[in-house]
ZAMARGU-4260 file (C-alpha; in steps of 0.2 Angstrom, whole numbers, plus 5000, padded with zeros to 4 digits):
<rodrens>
0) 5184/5127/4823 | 5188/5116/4839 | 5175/5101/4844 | 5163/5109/4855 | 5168/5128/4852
5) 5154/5138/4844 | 5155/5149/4830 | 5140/5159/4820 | 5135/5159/4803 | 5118/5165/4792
10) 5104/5158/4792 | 5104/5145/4782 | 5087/5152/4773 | 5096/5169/4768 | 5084/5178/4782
15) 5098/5185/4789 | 5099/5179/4807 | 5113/5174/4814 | 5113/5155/4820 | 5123/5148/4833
20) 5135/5133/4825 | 5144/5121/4835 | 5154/5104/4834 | 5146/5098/4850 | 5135/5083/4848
25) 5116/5086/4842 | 5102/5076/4850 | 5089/5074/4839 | 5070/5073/4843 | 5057/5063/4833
30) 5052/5078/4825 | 5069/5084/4823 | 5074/5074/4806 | 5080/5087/4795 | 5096/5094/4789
35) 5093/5109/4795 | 5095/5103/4813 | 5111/5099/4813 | 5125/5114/4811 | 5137/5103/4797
40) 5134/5088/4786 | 5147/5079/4799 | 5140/5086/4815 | 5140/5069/4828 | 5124/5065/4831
45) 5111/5057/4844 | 5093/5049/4843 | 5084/5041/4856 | 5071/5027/4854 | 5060/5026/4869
50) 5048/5013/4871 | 5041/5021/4887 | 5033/5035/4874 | 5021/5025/4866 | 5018/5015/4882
55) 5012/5029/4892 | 5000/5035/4879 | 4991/5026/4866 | 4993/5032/4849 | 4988/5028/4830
60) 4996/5012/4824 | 5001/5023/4810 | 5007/5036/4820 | 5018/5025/4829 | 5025/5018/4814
65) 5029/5035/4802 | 5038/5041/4818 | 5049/5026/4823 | 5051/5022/4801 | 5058/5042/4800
70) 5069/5042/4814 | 5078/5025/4809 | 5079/5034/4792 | 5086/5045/4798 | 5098/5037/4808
75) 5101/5025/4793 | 5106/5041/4783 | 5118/5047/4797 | 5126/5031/4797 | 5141/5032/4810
80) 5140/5048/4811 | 5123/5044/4823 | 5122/5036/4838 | 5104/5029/4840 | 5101/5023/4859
85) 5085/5011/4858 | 5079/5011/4880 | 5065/5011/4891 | 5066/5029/4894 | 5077/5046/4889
90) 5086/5047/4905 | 5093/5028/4902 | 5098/5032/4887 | 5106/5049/4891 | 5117/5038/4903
95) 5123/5026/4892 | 5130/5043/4883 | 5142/5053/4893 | 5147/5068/4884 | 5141/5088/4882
100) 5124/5088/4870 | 5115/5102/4862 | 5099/5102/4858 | 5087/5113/4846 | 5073/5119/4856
105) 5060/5105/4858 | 5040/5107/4853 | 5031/5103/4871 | 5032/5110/4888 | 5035/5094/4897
110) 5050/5089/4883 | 5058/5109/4886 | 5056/5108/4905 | 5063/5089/4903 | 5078/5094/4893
115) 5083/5112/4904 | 5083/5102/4917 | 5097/5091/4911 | 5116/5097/4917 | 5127/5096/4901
120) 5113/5099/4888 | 5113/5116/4880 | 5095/5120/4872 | 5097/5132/4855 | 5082/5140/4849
125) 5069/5129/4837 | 5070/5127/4819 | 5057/5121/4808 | 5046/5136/4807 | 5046/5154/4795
130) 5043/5165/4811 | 5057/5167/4825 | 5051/5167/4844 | 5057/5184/4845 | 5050/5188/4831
135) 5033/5183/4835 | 5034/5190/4853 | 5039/5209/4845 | 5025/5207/4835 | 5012/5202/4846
140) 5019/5213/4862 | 5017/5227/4849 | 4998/5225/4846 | 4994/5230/4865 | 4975/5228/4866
145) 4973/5222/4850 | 4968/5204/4847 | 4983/5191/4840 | 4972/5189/4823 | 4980/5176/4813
150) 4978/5187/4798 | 4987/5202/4804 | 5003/5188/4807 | 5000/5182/4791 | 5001/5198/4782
155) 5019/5204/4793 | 5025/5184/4788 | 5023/5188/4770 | 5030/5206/4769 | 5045/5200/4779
160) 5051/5185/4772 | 5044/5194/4753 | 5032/5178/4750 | 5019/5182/4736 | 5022/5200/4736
165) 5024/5212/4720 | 5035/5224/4729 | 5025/5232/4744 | 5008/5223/4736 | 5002/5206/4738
170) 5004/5196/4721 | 4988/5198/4716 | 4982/5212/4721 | 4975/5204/4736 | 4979/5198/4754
175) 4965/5186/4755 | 4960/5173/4742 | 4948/5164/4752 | 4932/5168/4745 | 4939/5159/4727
180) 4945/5144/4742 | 4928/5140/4748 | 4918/5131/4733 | 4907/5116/4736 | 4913/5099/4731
185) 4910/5095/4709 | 4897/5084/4705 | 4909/5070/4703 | 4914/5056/4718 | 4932/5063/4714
190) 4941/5077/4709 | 4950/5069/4696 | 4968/5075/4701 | 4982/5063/4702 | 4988/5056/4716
195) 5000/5060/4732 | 5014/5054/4728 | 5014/5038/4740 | 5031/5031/4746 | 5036/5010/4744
200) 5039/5004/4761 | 5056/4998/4762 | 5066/4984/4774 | 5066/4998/4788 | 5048/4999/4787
205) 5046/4979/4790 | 5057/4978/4802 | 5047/4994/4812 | 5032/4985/4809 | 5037/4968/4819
210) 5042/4978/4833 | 5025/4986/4833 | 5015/4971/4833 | 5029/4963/4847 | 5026/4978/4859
215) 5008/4975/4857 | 5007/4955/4857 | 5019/4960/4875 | 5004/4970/4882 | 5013/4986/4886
220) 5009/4997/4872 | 4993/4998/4864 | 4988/5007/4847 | 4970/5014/4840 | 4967/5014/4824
225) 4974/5001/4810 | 4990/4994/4802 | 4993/5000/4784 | 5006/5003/4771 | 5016/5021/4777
230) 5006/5035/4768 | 5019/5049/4771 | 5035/5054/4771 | 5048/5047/4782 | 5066/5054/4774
235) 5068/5070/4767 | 5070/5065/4748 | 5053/5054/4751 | 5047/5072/4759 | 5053/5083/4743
240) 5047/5069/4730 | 5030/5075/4738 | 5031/5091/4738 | 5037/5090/4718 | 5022/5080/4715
245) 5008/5092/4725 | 5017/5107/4716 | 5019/5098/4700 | 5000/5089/4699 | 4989/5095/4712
250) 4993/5112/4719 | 4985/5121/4704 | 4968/5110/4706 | 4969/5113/4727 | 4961/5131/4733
255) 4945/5130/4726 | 4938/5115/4734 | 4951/5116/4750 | 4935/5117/4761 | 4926/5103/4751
260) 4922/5084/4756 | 4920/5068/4747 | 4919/5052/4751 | 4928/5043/4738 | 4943/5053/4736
265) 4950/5057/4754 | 4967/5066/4748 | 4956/5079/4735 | 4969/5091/4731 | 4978/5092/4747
270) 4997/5092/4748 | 4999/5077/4762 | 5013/5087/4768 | 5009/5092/4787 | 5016/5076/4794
275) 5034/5077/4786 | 5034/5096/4789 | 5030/5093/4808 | 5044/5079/4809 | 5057/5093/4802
280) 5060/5082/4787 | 5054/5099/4775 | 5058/5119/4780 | 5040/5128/4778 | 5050/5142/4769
285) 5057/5133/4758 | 5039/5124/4754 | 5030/5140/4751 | 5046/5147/4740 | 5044/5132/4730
290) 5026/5133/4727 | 5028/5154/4724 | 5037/5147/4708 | 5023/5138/4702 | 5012/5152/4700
295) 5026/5166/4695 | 5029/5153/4680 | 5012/5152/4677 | 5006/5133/4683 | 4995/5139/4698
300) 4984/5151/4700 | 4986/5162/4713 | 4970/5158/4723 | 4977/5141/4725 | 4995/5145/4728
305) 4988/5158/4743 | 4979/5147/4752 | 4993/5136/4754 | 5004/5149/4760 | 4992/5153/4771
310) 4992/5136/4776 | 5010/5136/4779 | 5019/5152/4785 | 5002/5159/4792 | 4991/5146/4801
315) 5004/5133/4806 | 5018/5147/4812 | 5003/5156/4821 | 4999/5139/4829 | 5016/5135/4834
320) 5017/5153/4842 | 5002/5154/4851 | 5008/5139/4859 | 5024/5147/4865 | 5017/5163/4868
325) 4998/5159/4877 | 5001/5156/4895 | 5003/5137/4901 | 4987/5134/4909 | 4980/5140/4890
330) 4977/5120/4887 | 4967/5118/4903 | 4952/5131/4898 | 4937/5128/4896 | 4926/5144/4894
335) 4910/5133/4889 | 4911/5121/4904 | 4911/5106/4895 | 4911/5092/4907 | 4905/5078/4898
340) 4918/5062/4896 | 4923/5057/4879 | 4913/5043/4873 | 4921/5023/4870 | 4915/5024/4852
345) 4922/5039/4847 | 4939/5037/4856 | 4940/5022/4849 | 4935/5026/4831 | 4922/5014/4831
350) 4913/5020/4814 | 4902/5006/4812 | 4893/5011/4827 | 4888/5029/4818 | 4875/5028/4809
355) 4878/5048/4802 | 4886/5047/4786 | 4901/5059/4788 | 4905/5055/4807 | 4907/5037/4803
360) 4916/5041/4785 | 4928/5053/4795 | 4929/5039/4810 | 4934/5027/4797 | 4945/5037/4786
365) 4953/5042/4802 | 4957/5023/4807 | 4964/5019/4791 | 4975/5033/4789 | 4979/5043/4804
370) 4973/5056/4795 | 4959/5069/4786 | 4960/5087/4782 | 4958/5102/4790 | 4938/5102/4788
375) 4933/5085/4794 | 4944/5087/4806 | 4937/5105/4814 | 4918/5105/4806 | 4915/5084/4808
380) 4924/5079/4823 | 4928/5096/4833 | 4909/5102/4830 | 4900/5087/4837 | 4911/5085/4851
385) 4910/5105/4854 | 4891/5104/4853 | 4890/5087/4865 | 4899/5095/4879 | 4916/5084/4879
390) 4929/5090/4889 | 4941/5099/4879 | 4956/5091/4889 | 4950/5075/4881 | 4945/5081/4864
395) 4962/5089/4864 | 4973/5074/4868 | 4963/5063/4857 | 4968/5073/4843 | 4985/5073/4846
400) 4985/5054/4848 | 4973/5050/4832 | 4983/5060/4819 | 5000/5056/4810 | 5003/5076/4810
405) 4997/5079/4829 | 5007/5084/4842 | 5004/5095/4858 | 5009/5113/4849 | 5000/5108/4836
410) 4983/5101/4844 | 4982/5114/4861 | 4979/5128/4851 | 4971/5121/4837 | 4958/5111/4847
415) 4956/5122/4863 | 4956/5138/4853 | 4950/5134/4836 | 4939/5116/4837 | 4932/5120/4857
420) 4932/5138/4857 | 4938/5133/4874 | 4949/5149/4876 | 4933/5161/4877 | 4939/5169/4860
425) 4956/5170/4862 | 4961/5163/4845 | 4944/5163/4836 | 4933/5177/4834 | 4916/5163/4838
430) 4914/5145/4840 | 4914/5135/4824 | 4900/5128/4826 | 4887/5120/4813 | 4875/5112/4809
435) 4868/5099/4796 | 4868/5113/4782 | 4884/5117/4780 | 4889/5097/4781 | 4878/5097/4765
440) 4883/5111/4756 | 4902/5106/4757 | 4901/5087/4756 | 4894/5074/4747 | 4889/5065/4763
445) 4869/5069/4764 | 4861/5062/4750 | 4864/5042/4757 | 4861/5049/4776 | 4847/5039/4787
450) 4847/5056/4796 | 4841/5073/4784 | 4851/5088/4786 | 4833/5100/4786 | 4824/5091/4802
455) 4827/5095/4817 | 4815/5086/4829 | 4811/5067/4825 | 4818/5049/4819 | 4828/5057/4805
460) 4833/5073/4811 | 4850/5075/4810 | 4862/5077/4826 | 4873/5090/4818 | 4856/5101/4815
465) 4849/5096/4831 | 4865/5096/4843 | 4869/5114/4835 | 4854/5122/4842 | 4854/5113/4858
470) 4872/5118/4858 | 4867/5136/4856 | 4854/5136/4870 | 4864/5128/4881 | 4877/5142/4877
475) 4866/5156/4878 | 4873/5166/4892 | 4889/5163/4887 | 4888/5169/4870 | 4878/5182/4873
480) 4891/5195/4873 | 4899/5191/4854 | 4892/5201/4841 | 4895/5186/4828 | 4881/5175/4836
485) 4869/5189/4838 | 4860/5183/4823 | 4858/5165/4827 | 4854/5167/4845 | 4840/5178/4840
490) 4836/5163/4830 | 4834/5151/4845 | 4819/5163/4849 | 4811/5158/4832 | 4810/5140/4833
495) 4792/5133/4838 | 4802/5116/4842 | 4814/5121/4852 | 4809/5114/4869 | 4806/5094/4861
500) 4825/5098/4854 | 4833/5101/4868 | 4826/5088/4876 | 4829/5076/4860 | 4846/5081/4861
505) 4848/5079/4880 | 4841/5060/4878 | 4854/5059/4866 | 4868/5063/4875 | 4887/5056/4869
510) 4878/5040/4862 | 4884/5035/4844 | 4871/5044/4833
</rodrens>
């Protein structure tokens, strides 16, 4: 096979599709970083470091670092088989290149529209994810009026890529196994699992971290959020050692208390694994295969073990698709009219400005880490912001710039659809909201609280109990139609306090509570 002179061969997960091959050199994104990226072990290869990104925005410290520490990894690994261009911006270091590039499809608009627009880049389809564009598009154009339910996707992802099944059956017996997924947190501070498996920071890592700290000492790039030793995966050994550990240690202990909070033991049972599967380091078919053995050779149950899969080849494919597939103005909706600006304190994860427990625990486990899971993340920070009226364009891009795993497919429908019910319902059947009751059931947070999750009105009243009825009549018209909040609209009707709540809550406003 001639430099530059495609051939085809299988999928390189046995699915059967047939994958363009060539000899042309690959241009590799950030969140490109895995072998199956490039078509041959030898293929030439070309990274570009732009300081111009993390000027123009201003993302976790830690962000920063996992993303810069995997793509010199990566480069590192290459060896001279990479060419790694550190400039200002892409289009100075594509002129320092001179040569035909291909490129797998990119994971934004703006870097898709960026790189079509290039004359001697050839764009292949993405890789990363269990579901094929076209795929997807069959099976959503086929529904015709029928909503895009994540579950239905699920489902068709399991039968056709034969995850969890017992020939034509779920393994199991069922589909679903979240009402086993949805237990309160134990008695205990922790869950008494061991650890993630961390990495050991290593001279690549030092030598990221003086850049950082010189980029901002020279006052052009500026970071939220702290410094800290590298909690995730940056090669793709560091990403399987991680994936052996959670299916090894933790993935057995993980479904029942998946939606659970404590506030001494950040990680629970969760497999740390979204960051490296979103920079490519990890295939998510591969993941769920691996964690499929587990419970076929008896170390997880299966109410565990389908909760990750669900995790994996349902709710992160479906995200990635909706993205794709919704159209581009999807991320500017706003069906509750949320006009409100997003506060300094919470934009700049000031937690010791909060005086409710878990929105200053989850600020503060947010600055140290970049990161929490997915129920801090949508029933802490995406309630009280959906309840104070923030603009979802905000919210939105705040996530993406406070998490190590964010990035815009990733964020737009996940916070404009699932976190802001922005979309009107497009993606979630009602708005997750909630108030102080649910925090208490599935945390630990409530009993040291100044603020009790049973008032409403008055000094302690909490503002997630408080800001969720206020939300609610506020919303009132534009909820009125969705069957799911029949019930606690009607309940509006039968508080005695409601007009001393509203207007608690509108003396309230965005300030710290």
């Amino acid at each position: 096979m001639h430099a530059g002179i495609p051939s085809h061969r299988r999928d390189r997960r046995g699915l059967g599709r047939l994958v363009r091959v060539t000899t042309s050199r690959r241009w590799l994104f950030g969140d490109q970083l895995g072998p199956a990226f490039l078509d041959d072990a030898d293929q030439p290869a070309l990274m570009i470091e732009s300081r111009r990104v993390f000027a123009r925005r201003r993302f976790h410290r830690q962000k920063a670092h996992l993303v810069l520490s995997a793509m010199r990894h990566r480069a590192a690994e290459l060896g001279e088989q990479c060419r790694y261009v550190q400039a200002d911006t892409y289009r100075e270091a594509l002129a320092q290149v001179g040569e035909p590039l291909t490129v797998c499809h990119p994971t934004s608009h703006a870097a898709l529209d960026f790189v079509r627009s290039l004359d001697g880049v050839e764009v292949l389809e993405p890789r990363g994810y269990a579901t094929s564009l076209e795929d997807f598009t069959r099976w959503a154009d086929g529904r015709g009026n029928k909503r895009l339910l994540m579950e239905d996707f699920y489902r068709e992802s399991r039968r056709r890529l034969d995850v969890l099944m017992d020939g034509s059956e779920p393994a199991g017996g069922k589909w679903n196994f979240d009402a086993d997924n949805r237990e309160p947190p134990p008695k205990s501070a922790v869950l008494g699992v061991d650890e993630p498996w961390f990495p050991d920071e290593d001279e690549i890592d030092e030598q990221v971290r003086v850049d950082l700290d010189r980029w901002a000492a020279d006052g052009d790039v500026q970071f939220l959020g702290d410094d800290g030793p590298r909690r995730f995966a940056a090669t793709r050994g560091e990403a399987q050692a991680a994936l052996d550990r959670f299916v090894d240690a933790r993935l057995a202990t993980f479904g029942a208390h998946e939606d659970a909070i404590l506030t001494a033991d950040p990680w629970m049972s969760h497999s740390m694994l979204s960051a490296p599967l979103n920079l490519g380091l990890l295939d998510p078919v591969e993941v769920v295969r691996q964690a499929e053995h587990s419970y076929r050779s008896g170390g997880a149950p299966i109410a565990s073990v389908e909760g990750f899969a669900r995790q994996v080849i349902g709710w992160r494919d479906y995200v990635w698709h909706l993205y794709w597939y919704q159209p581009r103005d999807y991320r500017r909706g706003n069906a509750l009219q949320a006009t409100k600006d997003l506060p300094t304190w919470f934009a700049e994860l000031d937690h010791e400005r909060v005086g409710a427990a878990c929105l200053s625990d989850t600020l503060a486990k947010l600055a140290q880490h970049g990161w929490v899971h997915h129920i801090p993340r949508l029933m802490v920070l995406g309630n009280y912001a959906m309840q104070r009226g923030w603009r979802p364009s905000q919210v939105t891009d705040w996530f993406h710039r406070a998490f190590v795993d964010g990035y815009d497919w990733v964020m737009v429908p996940n916070v404009v659809g699932m976190s802001q019910y922005a979309d009107g319902g497009v993606m979630a059947t009602k708005p997750y909201a909630g108030g102080g009751a649910y925090i208490d059931r599935m945390s630990d947070y409530c009993g040291g609280c100044r603020y009790d999750p049973k008032v409403r009105v008055g000094e302690n009243a909490c503002p997630f109990t408080a800001g969720y009825w206020a939300f609610l009549e506020r919303n009132r018209d534009k909820l009125q139609g969705n069957f799911r909040m029949g019930q606690p609209l009607r309940g509006l009707d039968r508080l005695k306090d409601l007009g001393a709540l509203v207007e608690q809550e509108r003396s309230r406003g965005s300030r710290a509570p």
